[in-house]
C-alpha positions as CSV (number, residue, x, y, z in Angstrom):
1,X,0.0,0.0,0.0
2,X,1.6,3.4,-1.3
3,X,2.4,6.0,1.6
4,X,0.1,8.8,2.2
5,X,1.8,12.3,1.4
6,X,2.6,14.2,4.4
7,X,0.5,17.2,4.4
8,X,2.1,20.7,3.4
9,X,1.7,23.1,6.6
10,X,1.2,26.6,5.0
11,X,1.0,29.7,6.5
12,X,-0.9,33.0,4.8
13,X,0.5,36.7,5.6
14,X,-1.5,39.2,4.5
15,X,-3.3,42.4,6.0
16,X,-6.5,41.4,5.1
17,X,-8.7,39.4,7.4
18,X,-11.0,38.7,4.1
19,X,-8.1,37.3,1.8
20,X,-6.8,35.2,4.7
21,X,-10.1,33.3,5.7
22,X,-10.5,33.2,1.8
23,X,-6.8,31.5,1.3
24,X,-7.6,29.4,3.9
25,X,-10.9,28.3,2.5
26,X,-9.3,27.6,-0.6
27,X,-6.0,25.6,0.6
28,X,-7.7,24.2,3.8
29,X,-9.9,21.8,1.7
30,X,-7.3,19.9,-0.3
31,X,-6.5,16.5,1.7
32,X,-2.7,16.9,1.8
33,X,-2.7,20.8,2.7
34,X,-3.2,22.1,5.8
35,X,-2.9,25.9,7.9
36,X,-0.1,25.5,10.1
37,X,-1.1,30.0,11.1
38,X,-1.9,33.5,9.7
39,X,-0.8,36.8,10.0
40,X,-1.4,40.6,9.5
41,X,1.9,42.2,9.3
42,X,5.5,41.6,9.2
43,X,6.0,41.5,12.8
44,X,3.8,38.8,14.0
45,X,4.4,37.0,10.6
46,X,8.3,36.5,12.1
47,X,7.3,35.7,15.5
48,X,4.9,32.8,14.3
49,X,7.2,31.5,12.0
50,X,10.0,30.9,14.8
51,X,7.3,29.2,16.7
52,X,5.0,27.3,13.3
53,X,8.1,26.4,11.2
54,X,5.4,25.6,8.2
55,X,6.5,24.1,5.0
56,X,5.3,26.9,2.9
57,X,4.5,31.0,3.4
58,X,2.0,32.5,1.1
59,X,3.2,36.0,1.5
60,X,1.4,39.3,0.0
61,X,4.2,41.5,-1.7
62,X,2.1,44.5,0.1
63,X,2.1,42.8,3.4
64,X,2.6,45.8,5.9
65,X,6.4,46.5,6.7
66,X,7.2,44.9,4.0
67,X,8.8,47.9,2.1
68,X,11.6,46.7,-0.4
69,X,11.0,43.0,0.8
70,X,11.8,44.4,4.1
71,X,10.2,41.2,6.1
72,X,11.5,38.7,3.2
73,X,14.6,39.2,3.9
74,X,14.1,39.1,7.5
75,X,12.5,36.1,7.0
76,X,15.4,34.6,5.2
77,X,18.0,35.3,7.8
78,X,15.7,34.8,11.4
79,X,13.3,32.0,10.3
80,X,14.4,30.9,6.6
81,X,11.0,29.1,5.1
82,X,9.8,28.7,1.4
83,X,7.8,31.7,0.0
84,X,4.8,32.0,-2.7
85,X,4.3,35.5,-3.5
86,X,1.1,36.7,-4.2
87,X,1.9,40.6,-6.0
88,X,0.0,43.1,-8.5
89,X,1.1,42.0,-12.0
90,X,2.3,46.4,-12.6
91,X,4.7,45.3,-9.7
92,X,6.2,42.6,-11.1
93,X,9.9,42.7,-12.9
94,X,12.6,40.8,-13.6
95,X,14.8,42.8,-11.5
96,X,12.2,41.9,-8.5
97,X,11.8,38.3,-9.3
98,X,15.8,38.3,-8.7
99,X,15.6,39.6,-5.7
100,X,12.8,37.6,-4.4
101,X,14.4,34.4,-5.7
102,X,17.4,35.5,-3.5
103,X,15.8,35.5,-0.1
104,X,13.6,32.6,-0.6
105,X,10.7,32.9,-2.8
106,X,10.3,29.7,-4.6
107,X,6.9,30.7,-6.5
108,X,4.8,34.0,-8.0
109,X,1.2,34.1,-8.2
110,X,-0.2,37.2,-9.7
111,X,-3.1,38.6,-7.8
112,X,-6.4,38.7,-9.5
113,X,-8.9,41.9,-9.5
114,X,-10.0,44.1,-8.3
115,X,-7.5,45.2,-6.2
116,X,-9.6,46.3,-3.1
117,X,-10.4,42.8,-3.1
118,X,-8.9,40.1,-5.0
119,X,-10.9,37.0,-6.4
120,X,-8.4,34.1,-5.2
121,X,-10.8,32.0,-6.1
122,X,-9.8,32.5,-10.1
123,X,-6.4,31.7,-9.2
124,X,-7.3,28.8,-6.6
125,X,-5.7,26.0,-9.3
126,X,-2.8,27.6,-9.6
127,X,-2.5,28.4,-5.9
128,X,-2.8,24.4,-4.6
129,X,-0.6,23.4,-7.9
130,X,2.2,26.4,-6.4
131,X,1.9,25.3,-3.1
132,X,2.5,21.3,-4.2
133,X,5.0,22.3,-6.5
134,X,7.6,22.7,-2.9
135,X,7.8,19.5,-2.4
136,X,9.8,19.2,-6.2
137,X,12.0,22.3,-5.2
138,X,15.4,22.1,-3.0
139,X,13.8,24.0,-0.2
140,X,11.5,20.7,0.7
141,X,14.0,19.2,2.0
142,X,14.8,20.7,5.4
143,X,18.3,19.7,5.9
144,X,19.2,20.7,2.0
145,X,17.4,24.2,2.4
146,X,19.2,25.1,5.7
147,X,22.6,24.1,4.0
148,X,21.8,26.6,1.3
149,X,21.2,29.1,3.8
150,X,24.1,28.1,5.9
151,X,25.9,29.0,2.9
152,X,24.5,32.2,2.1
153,X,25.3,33.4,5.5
154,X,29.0,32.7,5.7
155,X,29.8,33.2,1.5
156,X,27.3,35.7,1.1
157,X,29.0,37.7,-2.0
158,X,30.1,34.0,-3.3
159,X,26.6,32.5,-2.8
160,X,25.0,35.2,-4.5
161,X,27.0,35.0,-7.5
162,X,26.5,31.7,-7.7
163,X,22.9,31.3,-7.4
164,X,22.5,34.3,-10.4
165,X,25.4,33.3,-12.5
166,X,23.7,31.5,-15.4
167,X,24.9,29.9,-18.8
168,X,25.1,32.6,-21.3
169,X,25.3,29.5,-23.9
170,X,23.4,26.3,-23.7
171,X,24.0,23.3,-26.2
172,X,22.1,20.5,-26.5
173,X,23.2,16.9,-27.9
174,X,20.6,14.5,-29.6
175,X,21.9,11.1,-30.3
176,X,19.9,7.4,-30.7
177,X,21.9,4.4,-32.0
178,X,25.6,4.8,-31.2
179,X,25.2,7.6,-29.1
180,X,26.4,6.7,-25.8
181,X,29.6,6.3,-27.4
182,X,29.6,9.3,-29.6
183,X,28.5,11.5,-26.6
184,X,31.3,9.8,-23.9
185,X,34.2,10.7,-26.9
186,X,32.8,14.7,-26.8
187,X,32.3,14.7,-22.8
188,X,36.0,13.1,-22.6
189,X,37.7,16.2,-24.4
190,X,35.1,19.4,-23.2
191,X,38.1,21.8,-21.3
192,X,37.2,21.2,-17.7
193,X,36.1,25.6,-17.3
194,X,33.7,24.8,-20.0
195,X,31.2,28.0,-19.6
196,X,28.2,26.4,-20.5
197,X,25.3,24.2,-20.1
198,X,25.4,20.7,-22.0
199,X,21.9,19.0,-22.2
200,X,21.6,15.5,-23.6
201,X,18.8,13.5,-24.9
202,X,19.7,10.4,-26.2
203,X,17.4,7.7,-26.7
204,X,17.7,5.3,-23.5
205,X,15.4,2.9,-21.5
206,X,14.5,4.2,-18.0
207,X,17.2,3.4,-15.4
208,X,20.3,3.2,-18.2
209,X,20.3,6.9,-18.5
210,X,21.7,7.1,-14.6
211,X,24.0,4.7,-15.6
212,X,25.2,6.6,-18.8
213,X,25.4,9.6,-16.4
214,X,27.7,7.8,-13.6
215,X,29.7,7.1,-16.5
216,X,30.1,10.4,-18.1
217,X,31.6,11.6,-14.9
218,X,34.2,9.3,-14.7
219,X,35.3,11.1,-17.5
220,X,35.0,14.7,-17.2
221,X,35.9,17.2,-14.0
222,X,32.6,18.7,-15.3
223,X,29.5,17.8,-13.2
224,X,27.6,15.5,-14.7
225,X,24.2,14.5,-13.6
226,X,20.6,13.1,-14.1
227,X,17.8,15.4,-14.9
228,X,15.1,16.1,-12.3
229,X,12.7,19.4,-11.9
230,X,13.7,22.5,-10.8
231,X,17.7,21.5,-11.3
232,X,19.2,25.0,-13.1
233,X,21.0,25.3,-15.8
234,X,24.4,26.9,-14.6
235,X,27.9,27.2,-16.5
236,X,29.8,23.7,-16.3
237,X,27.4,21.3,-16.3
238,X,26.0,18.5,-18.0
239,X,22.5,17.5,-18.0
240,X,21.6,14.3,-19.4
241,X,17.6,13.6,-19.6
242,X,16.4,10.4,-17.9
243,X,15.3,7.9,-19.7
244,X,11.8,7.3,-21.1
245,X,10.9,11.0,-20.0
246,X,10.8,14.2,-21.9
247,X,12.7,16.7,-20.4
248,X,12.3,20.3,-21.2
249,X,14.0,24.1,-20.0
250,X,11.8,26.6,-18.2
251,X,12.1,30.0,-16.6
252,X,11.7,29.8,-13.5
253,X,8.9,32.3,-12.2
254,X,8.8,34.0,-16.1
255,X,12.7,35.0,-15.3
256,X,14.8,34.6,-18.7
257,X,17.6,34.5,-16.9
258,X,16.9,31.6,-14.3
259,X,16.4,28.8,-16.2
260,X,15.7,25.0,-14.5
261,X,15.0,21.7,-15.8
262,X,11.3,20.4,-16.3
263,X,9.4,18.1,-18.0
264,X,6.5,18.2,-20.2
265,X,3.8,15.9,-21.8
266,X,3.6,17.2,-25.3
267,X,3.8,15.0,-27.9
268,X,6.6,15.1,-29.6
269,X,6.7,14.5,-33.5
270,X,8.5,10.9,-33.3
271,X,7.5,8.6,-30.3
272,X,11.1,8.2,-29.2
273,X,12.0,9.3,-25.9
274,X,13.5,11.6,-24.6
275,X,12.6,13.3,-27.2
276,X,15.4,15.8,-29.0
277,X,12.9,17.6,-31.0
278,X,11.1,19.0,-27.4
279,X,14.4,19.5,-25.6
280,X,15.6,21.7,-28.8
281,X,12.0,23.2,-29.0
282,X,12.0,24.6,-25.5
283,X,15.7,26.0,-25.4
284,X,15.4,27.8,-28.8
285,X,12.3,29.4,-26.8
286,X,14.2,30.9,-24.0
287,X,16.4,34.0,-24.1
288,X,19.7,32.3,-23.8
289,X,22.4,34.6,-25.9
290,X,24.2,31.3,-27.5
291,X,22.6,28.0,-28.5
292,X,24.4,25.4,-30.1
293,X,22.3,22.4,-31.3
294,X,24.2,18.9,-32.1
295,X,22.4,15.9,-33.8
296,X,25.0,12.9,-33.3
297,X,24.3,9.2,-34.8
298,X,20.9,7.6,-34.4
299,X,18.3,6.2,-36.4
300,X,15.2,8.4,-37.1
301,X,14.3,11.9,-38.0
302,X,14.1,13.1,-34.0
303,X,16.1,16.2,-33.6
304,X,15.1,18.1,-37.1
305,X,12.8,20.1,-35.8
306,X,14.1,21.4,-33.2
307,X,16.8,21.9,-35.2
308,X,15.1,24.5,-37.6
309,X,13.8,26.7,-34.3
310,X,17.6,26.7,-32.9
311,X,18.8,27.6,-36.5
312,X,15.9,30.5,-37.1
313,X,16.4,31.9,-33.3
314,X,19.9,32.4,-34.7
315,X,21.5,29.6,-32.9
316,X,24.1,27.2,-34.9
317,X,23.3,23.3,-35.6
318,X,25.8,20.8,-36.2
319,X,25.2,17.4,-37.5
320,X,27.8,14.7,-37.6
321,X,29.3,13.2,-40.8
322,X,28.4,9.9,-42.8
323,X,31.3,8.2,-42.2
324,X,32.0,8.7,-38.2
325,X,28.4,8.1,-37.6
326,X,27.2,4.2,-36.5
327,X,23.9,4.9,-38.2
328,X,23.4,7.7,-40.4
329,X,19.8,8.6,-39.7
330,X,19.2,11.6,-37.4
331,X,22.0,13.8,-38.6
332,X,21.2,12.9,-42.2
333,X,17.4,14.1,-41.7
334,X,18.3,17.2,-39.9
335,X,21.1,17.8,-42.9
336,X,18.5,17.2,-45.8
337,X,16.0,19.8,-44.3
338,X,18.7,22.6,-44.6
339,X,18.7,23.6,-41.4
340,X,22.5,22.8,-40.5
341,X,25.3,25.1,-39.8
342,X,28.5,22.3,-40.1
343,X,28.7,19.1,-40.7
344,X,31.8,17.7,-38.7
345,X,33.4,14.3,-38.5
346,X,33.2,13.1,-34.5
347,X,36.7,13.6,-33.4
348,X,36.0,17.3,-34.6
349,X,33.1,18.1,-32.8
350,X,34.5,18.6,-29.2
351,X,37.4,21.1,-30.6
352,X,34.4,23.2,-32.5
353,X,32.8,23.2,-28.7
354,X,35.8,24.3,-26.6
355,X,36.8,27.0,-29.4
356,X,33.7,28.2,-29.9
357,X,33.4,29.2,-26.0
358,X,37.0,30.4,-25.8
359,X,36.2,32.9,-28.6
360,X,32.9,33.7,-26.2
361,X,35.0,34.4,-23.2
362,X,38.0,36.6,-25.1
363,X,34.7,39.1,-26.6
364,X,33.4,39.4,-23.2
365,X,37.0,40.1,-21.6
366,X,37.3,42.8,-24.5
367,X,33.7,43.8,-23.6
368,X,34.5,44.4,-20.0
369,X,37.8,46.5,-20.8
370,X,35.4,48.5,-22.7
């Protein structure tokens, strides 16, 4: 017999009485959601939470003594807890969303009209799928979350870079038949300050594709792991999507710039999984400045399409050649649409990679001299 879910304990700050018996309403009927408190203002809203310790704080952006994210930030440092926002959508911006992310807000909700008194109720799908959504993000688990924070308190100026820096280039692999090996002779030969983001989709069975991943980091100082939602796409890293699953980007809380790993249920145009055509699809979507697209050995037509929307958002696609490729399929699909930049032998591929970022990183050296 499966294990119940522990309930989420979730706590509602906001000044008025009428939104908070209304959030309650809302939340307090779903089986595995429960109120662990409520507040009015700032104040008892810190008191409580040293005392509740809930899994979750809906928090409104206008919550009294709240100025400049005044009690957020408090929050962060005196009683650190996972926050959904609820805020006007004329309030929201990119440059708030960053700061937000930074002291613990996992989640935006927009608040509906009117403004004297918002109808939650329109929004009530979104709020119980935003409050579930914590137990996928790294603040569910307790001892992982106050690590983080741990960190952010004693490497504050280092933490923060961290947590903002993101991959100004992303490039995702696609390979099927003959992949694993074509993708372990790149990974081997990547320079180990490799500024970017490597995805890879390559068609595998569920389970191998941890496997595959183990065995990728026995090659590379790069970290190398398994995909899984929420995981961000920061420089030096390769992704490699599990098996059997279609994993996508997405920007985190509408932010261009804080981009995390998910997974959809579109169907893709071939029925093999994990599907390169959907990985290519959503990354050509985002604002990344540099995509590079590679469609390795495999049979099929998979990774053609997404080829053409990397190629017309400007990015570059490379296919490998005839003769290094175990089955010439994939690559030879995405060549004979047109949508190719080079077609490279193997062995090449890797060199076009590392030089293509070490031509990145001298522009933005001259850029900064500037």
């Amino acid at each position: 017999m499966k294990d119940q879910v522990q309930k989420l304990r979730v706590f509602i700050a906001d000044k008025s009485s009428y939104t908070r018996l209304v959030l309650e309403d809302i939340l307090g009927s779903e089986s595995d959601i429960t109120i662990a408190g409520m507040a009015a203002d700032g104040d008892e809203l810190l008191q409580q939470l040293k005392v509740v310790q809930p899994d979750v704080v809906i928090v409104d952006y206008k919550l009294p003594k709240n100025s400049r994210l005044f009690t957020l930030k408090r929050v962060f440092s005196e009683a650190p807890a996972p926050i959904l926002l609820l805020i006007e959508k004329e309030k929201l911006t990119l440059d708030l969303i960053k700061e937000a992310t930074e002291v613990g807000v996992y989640g935006i909700v927009l608040k509906p009209g009117p403004e004297m008194r918002p109808n939650y109720r329109n929004v009530g799908d979104e709020l119980i799928q935003k409050v579930r959504a914590v137990r996928e993000s790294e603040y569910w688990d307790v001892e992982r979350r106050i690590q983080l924070l741990e960190q952010d308190v004693l490497v504050p100026e280092q933490h923060v870079h961290r947590k903002t820096a993101a991959a100004d280039t992303v490039i995702v692999i696609g390979a099927s038949t003959g992949g694993t090996q074509a993708i372990e002779s790149i990974v081997r030969q990547l320079t180990e300050d490799l500024k970017a983001t490597v995805l890879v989709a390559v068609h595998l069975p569920e389970r191998f594709t941890k496997t595959f991943s183990k065995r990728l980091q026995e090659l590379t100082p790069l970290k190398v792991m398994e995909g899984k939602s929420g995981l961000p796409l920061k420089p030096g890293k390769i992704i490699v999507a599990p098996g059997g699953r279609n994993m996508v980007v997405e920007a985190h809380l509408g932010n261009p710039y804080n981009l995390m790993i998910g997974f959809t249920d579109e169907p893709a145009v071939t029925f093999d999984q994990p599907s390169v055509d959907l990985l290519m699809k959503s990354v050509a979507k985002t604002q990344v400045k540099h995509v590079i697209g590679i469609i390795l050995t495999g049979m099929g037509k998979d990774g053609t399409v997404g080829a053409s929307l990397i190629q017309e958002r400007g990015g570059i696609i490379i296919a490998q050649n005839e003769e290094s490729s175990a089955i010439f399929g994939m690559a030879k699909s995405a060549i004979e649409s047109g949508y190719i930049n080079k077609v490279l032998p193997l062995s090449d591929i890797p060199h076009f990679i590392n030089g293509f970022m070490a031509q990145q990183h001298e522009v933005s050296a001259t850029d900064s001299i500037t």
